[in-house]
C-alpha positions as CSV (number, residue, x, y, z in Angstrom):
1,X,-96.9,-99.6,-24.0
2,X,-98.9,-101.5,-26.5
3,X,-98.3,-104.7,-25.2
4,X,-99.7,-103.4,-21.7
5,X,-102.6,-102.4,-22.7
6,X,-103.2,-105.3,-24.9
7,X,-102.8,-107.3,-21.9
8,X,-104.9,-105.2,-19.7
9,X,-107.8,-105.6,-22.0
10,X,-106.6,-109.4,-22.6
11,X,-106.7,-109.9,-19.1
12,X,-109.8,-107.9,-18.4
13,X,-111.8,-110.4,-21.4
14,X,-110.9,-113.7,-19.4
15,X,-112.2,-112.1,-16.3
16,X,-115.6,-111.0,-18.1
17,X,-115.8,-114.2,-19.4
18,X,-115.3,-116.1,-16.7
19,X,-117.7,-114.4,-14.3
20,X,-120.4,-115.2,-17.5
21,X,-119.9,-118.8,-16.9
22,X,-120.5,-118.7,-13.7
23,X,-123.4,-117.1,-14.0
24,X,-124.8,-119.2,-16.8
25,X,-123.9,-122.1,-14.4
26,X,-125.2,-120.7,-11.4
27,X,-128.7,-120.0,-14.0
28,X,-128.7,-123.9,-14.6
29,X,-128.4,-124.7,-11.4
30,X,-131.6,-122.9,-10.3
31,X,-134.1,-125.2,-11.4
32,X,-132.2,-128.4,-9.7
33,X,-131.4,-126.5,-6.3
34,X,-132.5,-124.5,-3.8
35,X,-131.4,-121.0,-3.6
36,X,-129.1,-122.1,-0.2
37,X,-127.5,-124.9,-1.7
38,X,-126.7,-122.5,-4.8
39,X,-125.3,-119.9,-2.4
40,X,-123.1,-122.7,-0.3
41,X,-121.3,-124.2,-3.7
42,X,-121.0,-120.7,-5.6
43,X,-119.5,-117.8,-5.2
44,X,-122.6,-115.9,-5.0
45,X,-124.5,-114.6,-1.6
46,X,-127.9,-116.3,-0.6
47,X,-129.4,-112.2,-1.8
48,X,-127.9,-112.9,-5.2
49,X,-129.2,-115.5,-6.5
50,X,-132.8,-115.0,-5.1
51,X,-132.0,-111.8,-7.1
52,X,-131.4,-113.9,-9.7
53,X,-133.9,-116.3,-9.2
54,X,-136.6,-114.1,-9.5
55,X,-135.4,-111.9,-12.0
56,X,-135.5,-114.9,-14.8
57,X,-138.7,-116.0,-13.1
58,X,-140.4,-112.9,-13.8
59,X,-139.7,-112.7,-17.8
């Protein structure tokens, strides 16, 4: 039973960290791109990174 949940929570770390490095590469990519081109070659929706554009934008 251990192992299981050490695996679920192994598992569940690669994911998180994962989805952080594509977010710290969609984050570089906004200052070379346009927010369609970042939405074509991510995994992110056109809404999402404008979200995201204009959240770093605004701090």
């Amino acid at each position: 039973m251990i192992n299981t949940a050490e695996e679920k929570g192994f598992s569940k770390g690669v994911e998180q960290g994962i989805e952080e490095g594509k977010r710290q590469v969609d984050i570089s990519l906004l200052d070379i791109l346009d927010d369609e081109t970042i939405a074509a070659k991510t995994d992110l929706d056109l809404d999402t990174v404008k979200k995201l554009r204009d959240t770093l934008t605004k701090k």
